[in-house]
Structure formats: C-alpha cells, structure tokens
C-alpha positions, -999 to 999 in steps of 0.1 A, spaced: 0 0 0 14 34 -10 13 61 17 8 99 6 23 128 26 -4 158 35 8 177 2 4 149 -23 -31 140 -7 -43 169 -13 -32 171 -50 -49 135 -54 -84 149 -40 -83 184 -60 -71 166 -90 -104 135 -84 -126 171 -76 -121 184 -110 -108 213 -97 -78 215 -126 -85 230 -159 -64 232 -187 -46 263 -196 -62 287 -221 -31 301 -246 -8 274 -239 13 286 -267 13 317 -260 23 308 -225 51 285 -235 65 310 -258 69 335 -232 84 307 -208 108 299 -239 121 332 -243 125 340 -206 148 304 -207 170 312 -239 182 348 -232 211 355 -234 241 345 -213 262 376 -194 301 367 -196 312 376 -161 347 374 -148 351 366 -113 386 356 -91 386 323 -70 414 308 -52 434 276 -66 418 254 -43 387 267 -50 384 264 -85 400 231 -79 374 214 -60 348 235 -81 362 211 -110 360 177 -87 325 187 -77 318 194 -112 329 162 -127 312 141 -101 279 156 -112 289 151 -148 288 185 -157 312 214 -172 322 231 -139 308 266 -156 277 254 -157 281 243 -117 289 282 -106 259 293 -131 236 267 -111 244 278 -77 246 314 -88 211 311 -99 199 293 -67 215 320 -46 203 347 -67 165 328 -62 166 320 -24 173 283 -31 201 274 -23 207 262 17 234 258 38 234 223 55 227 238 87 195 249 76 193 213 62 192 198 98 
C-alpha cells in the first residue's frame, strides 16, 4: 500500500474534484516561458582561489557536468533564495 504525505493528498483529491483545468493560450504561454529560458548568457569574470576552483572542478565532474555550468547553477539558486546551507538542512 502506498502512503501519501499531506501535500500529495491533497493534489490526489483536487485533481479526483475536477478542480484543474487546462490552460487557455498554452502557446502563448510556453512562448513567453521559452524566451525567458534562452536569453542570453552575461560573460562575467570573477577571481577564485586555486583550491577553489580546484574542488569546483571535482565537484563538477562528479555531477557530470562542465564546472561553468556548476557556478551558473548555484549562482542562480542564490540569486532565487534556493540554495541552503546544510545547517538549515538539519
């Protein structure tokens, strides 16, 4: 048996309630979402220590990803609120 938390029981009774409707425009909607996503990129130049950059990399390619595009991801989180410390983890 499959046991919801409060937040997905509640999705499961608004979606059995009918009370989802589809969105009007979608197009129009995903256009604007498009264009927000493929602006484009700022070249910014910043200075990191050795050791820094250096674990940046190790980080990077444990994640399987260019370590640019790890700095853009937690720059973006930041920049959003998202990203958390691990003592607000515990």
């Amino acid at each position: 048996m499959k046991y919801y938390d409060d937040q997905e029981k509640n999705l499961i009774e608004s979606i059995e309630k009918s009370k989802w409707t589809s969105l009007k425009n979608k197009k129009s909607v995903y256009k604007k979402i498009a264009a927000e996503n493929l602006k484009k990129s700022i070249r910014i130049n910043i200075r990191l220590t050795a050791k820094d950059l250096k674990d940046i990399k190790r980080l990077a390619a444990l994640e399987g990803i260019p370590y640019q595009t790890l700095i853009a991801s937690i720059l973006h989180k930041y920049s959003r609120g998202n990203l958390q410390t691990k003592e607000s983890m515990v």
